[in-house]
C-alpha positions as CSV (number, residue, x, y, z in Angstrom):
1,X,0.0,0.0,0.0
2,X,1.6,3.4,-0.9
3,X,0.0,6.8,0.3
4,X,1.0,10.8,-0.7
5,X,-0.3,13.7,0.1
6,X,-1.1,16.7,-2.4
7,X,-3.0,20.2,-2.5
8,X,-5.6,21.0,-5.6
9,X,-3.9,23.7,-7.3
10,X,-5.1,26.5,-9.3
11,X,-3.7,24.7,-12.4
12,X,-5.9,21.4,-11.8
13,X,-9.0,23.5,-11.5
14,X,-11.4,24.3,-15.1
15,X,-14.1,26.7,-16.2
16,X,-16.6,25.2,-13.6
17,X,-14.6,25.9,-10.6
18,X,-13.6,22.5,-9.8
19,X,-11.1,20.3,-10.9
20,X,-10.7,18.4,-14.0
21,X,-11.1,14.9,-14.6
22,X,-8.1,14.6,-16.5
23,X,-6.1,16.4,-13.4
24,X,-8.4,13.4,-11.3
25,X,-6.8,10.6,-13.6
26,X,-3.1,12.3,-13.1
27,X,-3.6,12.3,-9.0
28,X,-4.6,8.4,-9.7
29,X,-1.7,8.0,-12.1
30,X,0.8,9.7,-10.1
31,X,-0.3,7.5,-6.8
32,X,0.2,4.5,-8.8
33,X,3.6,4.9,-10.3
34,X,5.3,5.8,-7.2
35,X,4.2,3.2,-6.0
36,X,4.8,0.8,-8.3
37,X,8.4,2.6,-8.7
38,X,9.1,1.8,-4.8
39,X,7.6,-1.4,-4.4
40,X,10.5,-3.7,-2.5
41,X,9.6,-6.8,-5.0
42,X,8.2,-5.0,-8.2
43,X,10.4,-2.3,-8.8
44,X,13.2,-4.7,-8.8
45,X,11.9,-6.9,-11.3
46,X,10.9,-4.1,-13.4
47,X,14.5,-3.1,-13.9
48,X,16.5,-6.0,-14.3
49,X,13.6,-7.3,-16.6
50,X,13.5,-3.8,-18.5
51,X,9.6,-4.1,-18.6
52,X,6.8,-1.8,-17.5
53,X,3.0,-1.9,-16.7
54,X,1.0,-0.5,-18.9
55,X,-2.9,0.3,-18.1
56,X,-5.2,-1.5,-19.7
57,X,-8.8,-0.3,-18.3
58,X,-10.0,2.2,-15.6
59,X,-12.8,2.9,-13.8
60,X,-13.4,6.1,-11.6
61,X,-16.9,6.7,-9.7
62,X,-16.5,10.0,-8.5
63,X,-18.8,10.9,-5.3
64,X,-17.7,14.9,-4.6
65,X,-14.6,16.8,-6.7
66,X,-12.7,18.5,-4.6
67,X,-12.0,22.5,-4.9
68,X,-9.0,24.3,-4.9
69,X,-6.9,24.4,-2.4
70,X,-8.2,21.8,-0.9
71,X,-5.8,19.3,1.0
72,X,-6.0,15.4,-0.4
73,X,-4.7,11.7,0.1
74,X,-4.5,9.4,-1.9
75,X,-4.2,5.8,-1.6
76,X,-3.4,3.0,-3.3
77,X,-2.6,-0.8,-3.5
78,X,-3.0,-4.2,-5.0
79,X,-6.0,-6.4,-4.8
80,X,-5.4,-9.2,-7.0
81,X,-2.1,-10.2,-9.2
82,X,-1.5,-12.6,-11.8
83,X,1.4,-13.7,-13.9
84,X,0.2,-11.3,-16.8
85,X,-2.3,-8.5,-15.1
86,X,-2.4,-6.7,-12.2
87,X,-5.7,-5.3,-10.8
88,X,-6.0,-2.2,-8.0
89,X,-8.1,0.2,-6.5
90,X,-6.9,4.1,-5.7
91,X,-8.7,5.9,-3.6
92,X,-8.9,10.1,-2.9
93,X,-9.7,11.0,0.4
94,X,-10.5,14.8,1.9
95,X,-9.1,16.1,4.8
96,X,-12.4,14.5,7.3
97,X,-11.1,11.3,5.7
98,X,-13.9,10.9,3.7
99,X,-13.9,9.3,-0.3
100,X,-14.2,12.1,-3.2
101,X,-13.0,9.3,-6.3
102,X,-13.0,5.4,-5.7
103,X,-11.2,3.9,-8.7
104,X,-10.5,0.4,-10.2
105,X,-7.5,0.0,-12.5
106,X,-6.2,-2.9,-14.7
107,X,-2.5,-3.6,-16.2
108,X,0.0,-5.7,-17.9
109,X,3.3,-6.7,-17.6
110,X,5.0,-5.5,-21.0
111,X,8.2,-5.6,-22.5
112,X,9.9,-2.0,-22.8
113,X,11.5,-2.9,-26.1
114,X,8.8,-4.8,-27.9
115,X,6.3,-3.5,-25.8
116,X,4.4,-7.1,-26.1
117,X,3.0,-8.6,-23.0
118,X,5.0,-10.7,-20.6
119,X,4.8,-13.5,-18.0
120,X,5.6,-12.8,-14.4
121,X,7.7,-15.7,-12.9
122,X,5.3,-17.2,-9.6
123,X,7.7,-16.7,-7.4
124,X,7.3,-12.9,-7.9
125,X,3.6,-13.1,-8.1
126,X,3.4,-14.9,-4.8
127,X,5.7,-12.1,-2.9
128,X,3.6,-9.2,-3.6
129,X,1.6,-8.6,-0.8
130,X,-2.4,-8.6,-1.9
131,X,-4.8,-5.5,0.4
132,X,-8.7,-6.1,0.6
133,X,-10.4,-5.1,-2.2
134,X,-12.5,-2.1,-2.2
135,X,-16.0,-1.9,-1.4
136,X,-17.6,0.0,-4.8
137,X,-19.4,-1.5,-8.3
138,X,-17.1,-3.8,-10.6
139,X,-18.0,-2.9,-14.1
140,X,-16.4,-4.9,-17.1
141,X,-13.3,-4.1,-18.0
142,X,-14.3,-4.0,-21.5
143,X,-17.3,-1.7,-22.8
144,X,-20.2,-2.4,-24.4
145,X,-21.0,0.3,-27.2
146,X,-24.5,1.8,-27.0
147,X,-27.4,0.9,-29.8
148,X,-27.2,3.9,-31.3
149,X,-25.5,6.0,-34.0
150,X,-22.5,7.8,-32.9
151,X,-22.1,11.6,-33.9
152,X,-18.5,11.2,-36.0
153,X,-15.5,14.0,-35.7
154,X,-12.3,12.8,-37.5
155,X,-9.2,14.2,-38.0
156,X,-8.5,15.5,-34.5
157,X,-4.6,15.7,-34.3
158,X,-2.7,14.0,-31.3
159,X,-0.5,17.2,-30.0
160,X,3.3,16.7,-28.7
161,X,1.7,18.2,-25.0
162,X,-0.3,14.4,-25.2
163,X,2.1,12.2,-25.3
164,X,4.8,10.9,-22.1
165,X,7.9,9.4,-21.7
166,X,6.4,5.9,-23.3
167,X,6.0,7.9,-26.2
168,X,2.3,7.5,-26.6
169,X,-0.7,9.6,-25.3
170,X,-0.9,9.5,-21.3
171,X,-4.0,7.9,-20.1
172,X,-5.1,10.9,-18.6
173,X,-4.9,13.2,-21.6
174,X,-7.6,10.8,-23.5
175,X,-9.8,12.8,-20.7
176,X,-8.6,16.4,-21.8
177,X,-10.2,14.9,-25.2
178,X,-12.7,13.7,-24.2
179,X,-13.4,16.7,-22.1
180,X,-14.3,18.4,-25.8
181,X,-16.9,16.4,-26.1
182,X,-19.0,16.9,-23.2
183,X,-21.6,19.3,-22.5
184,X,-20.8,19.7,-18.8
185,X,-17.7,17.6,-18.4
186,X,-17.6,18.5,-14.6
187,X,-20.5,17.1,-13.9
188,X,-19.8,13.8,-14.9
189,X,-19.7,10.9,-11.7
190,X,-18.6,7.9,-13.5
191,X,-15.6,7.7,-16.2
192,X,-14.8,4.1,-17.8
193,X,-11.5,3.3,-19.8
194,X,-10.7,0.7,-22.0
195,X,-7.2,1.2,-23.5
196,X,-6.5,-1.2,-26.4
197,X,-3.7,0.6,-29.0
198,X,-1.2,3.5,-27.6
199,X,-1.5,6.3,-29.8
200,X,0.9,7.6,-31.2
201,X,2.5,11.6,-32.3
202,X,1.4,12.5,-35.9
203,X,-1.6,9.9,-35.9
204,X,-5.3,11.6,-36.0
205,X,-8.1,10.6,-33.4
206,X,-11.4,9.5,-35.2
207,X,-13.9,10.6,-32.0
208,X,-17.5,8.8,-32.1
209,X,-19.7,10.2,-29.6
210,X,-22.5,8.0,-28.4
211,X,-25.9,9.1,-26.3
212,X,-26.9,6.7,-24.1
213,X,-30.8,7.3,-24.7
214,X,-31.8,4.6,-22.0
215,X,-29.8,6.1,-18.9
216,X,-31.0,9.7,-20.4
217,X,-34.8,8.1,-19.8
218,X,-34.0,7.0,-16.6
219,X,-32.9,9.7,-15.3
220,X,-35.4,12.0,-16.6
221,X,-37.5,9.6,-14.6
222,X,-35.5,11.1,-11.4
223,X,-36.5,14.7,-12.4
224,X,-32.6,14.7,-12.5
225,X,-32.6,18.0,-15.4
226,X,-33.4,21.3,-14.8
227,X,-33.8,21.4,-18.5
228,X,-33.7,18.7,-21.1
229,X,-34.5,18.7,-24.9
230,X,-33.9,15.7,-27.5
231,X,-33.0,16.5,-31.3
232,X,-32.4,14.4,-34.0
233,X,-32.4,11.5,-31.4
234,X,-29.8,12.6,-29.5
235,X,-30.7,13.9,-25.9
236,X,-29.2,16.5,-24.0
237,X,-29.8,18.4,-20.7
238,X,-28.7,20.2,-17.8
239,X,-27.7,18.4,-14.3
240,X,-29.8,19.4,-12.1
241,X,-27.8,18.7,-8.7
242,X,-24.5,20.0,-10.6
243,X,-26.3,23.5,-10.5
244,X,-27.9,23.6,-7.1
245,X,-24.4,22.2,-6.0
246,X,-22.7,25.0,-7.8
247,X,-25.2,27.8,-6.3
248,X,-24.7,25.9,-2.7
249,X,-21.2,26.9,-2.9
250,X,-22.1,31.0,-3.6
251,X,-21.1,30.6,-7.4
252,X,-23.3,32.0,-10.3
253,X,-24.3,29.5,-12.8
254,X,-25.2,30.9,-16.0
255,X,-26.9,28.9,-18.6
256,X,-26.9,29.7,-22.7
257,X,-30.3,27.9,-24.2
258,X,-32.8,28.0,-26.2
259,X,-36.5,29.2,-24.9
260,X,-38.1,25.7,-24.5
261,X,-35.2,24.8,-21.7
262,X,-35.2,28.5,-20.2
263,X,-39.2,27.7,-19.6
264,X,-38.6,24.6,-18.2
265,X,-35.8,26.2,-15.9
266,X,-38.2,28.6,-14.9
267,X,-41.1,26.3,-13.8
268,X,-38.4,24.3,-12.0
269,X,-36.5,27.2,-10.1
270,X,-38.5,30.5,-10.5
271,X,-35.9,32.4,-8.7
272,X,-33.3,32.9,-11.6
273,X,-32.9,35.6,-13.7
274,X,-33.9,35.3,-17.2
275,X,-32.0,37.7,-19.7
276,X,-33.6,37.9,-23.6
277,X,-30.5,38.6,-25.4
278,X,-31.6,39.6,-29.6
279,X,-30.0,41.0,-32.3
280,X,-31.0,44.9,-33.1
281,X,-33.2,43.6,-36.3
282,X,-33.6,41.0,-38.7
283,X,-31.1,42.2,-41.4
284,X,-28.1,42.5,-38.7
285,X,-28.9,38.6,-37.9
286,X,-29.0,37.4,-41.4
287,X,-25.5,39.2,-41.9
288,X,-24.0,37.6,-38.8
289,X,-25.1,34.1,-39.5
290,X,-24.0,34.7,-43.2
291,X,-21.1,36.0,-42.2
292,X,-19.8,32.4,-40.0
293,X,-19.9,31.1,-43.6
294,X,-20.9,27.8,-42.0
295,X,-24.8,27.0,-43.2
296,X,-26.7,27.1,-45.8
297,X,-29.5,29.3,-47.3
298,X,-32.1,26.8,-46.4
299,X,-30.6,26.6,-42.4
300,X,-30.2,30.7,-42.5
301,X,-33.6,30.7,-43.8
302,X,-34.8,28.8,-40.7
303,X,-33.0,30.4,-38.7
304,X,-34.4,33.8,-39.2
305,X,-38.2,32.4,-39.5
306,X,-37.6,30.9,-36.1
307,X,-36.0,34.2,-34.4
308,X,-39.2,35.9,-35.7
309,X,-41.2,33.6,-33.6
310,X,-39.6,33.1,-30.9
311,X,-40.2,36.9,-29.8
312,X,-43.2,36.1,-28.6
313,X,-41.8,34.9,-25.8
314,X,-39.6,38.1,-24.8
315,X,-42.6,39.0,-22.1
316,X,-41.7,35.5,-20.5
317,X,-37.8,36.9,-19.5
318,X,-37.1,39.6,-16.7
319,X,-34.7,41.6,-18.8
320,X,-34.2,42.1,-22.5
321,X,-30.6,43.0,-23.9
322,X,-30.5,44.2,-27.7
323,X,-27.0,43.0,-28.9
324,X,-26.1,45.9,-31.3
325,X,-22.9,46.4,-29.7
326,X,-20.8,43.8,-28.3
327,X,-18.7,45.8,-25.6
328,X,-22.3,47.5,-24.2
329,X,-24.5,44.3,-24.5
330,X,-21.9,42.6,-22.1
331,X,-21.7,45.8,-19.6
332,X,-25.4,45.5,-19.6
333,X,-25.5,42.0,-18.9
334,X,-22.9,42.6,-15.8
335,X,-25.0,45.1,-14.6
336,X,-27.9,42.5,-14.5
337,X,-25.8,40.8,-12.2
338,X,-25.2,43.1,-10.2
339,X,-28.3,44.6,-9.5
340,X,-29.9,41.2,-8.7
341,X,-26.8,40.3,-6.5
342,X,-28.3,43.5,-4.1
343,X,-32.1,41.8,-4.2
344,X,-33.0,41.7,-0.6
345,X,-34.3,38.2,-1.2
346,X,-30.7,37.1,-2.0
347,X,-29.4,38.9,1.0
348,X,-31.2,37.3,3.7
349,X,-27.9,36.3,5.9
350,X,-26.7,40.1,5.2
351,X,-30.0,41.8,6.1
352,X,-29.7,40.1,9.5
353,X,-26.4,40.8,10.2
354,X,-27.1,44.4,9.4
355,X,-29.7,44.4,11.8
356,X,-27.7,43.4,14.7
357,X,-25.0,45.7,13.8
358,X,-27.2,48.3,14.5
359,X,-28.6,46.9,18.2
């Protein structure tokens, strides 16, 4: 069993405030090599042998991600070893000892040179002292591709930043891709790897993005969105915990959608602020959406017939913000903000305190 201590850094945290699930994967990572690079009987072996072990699946269920600045441990060790894998859980802990990621990992003895798989002698297998394994869900190591038809993206290059001193792509930075992917990557609780071929600098990464329509269903079934919408079969939605998690904590979450999910976050959470933002007239939107150079004249055409109708719905919002100017729409917008910041019914903890000020 090895154990280290580390801090969450400004660096590890992204655009949601909390920390990355890539920058998850390296804490994992780095808790596994050091101890792998220490161990009395493997380390050893691992030299004179010139071999490694490389990862062949993860799992990570993550119950809370930890903020910056935040103080962590992690732990790790081995639960079952054979001649040719290796299986282990990792562990992150927060300072009251209690879990924030439980995570399963799989490996294989391989060959530096050839990097083909090996056999562990017995005798070595037998040495390694074996830890009780953890107390979470087992899912197969290998993954089952959902029913449905992937959305493709091809060509996405593999940058020099990816790749490590194997000279393939770290495990961890298939998550910063990933990550692109993801409509709200931070709110994501269970992450499954299979890892079959290392990638390799100047290859491209053909992506195939997959909606699990079935778990969607269910979890509509929870009242689990805040807002949820499904086009060209292919669901998507806003966590609803994520958010009230994220207001819990003092942040503001602000939400870009259309005006189907900005009426079904209103009947959900009437208290937000809803802010119309249109272009100053029809022409100005036809020349920005021609100027993207990026759809048709059928799609622009559709576009503006649907912008026409959906005005009716301005009355429905608290404030309305005519985008003419980019520099004044966003000074207006910030002004929003600050005005409903001062509503007395957001200031209930300061209105009291003010009142015993004065006493």
């Amino acid at each position: 069993m090895y154990e280290m201590k580390r801090t969450v850094n400004c660096s590890q945290i992204g655009s949601h405030g909390i920390i990355r699930n890539s920058c998850l994967v390296d804490l994992l990572q780095d808790c596994s090599v050091i101890h792998l690079d220490t161990h009395p009987v493997m380390s050893p072996f691992f030299e004179k042998e010139n071999c490694v072990m490389f990862l062949v699946s993860r799992q990570l269920d993550i119950v809370r991600r930890p903020e910056q600045n935040e103080k962590l441990t992690v732990k790790t060790w081995t639960y079952e070893l054979k001649r040719m894998y290796g299986y282990r859980n990792t562990v992150i802990y927060d300072e009251n000892g209690d879990i924030c990621v439980k995570s399963i990992a799989s490996g294989a003895f391989m060959d530096k040179i050839s990097q083909r798989p090996i056999k562990a002698p017995q005798e070595l297998v037998d040495r390694v002292k074996l830890y009780p394994k953890l107390d979470m869900e087992y899912l197969p190591r290998k993954i089952a591709l959902p029913d449905t038809e992937p959305q493709v993206y091809e060509d996405i290059p593999v940058l020099k930043c990816y790749i490590d001193m194997n000279e393939h792509v770290n495990n961890a930075r298939y998550l910063d891709i990933t990550d692109e992917f993801v409509e709200n990557e931070s709110a994501v609780k269970r992450i499954r790897v299979e890892y079959k071929n290392p990638l390799k600098r100047g290859k491209a990464i053909k992506t195939l993005v997959y909606t699990d329509n079935g778990r969607f269903e269910e979890l509509l079934k929870e009242d689990a969105f805040l807002e949820h919408a499904k086009v060209y079969d292919h669901y998507y939605g806003t966590p609803k915990e994520y958010v009230y998690q994220m207001l819990r904590q003092g942040n503001h979450v602000m939400l870009e959608i259309d005006i189907q999910g900005a009426m079904q976050v209103k009947e959900k959470y009437p208290q937000g602020v809803f802010i119309y933002i249109v272009p100053p007239s029809k022409a100005v939107l036809e020349e920005r959406l021609r100027g993207r150079h990026t759809d048709s004249d059928e799609v622009i055409a559709a576009r503006l017939a649907k912008a026409r109708n959906e005005l009716e719905w301005i009355d429905k919002y608290d404030y309305v913000i005519v985008n003419d100017d980019l520099g004044e729409a966003i000074q207006k917008a910030a002004a929003v903000l600050k005005a409903e910041e001062c509503r007395v019914m957001r200031n209930a903890n300061c209105i009291e305190e003010t009142k015993q000020a004065y006493q």
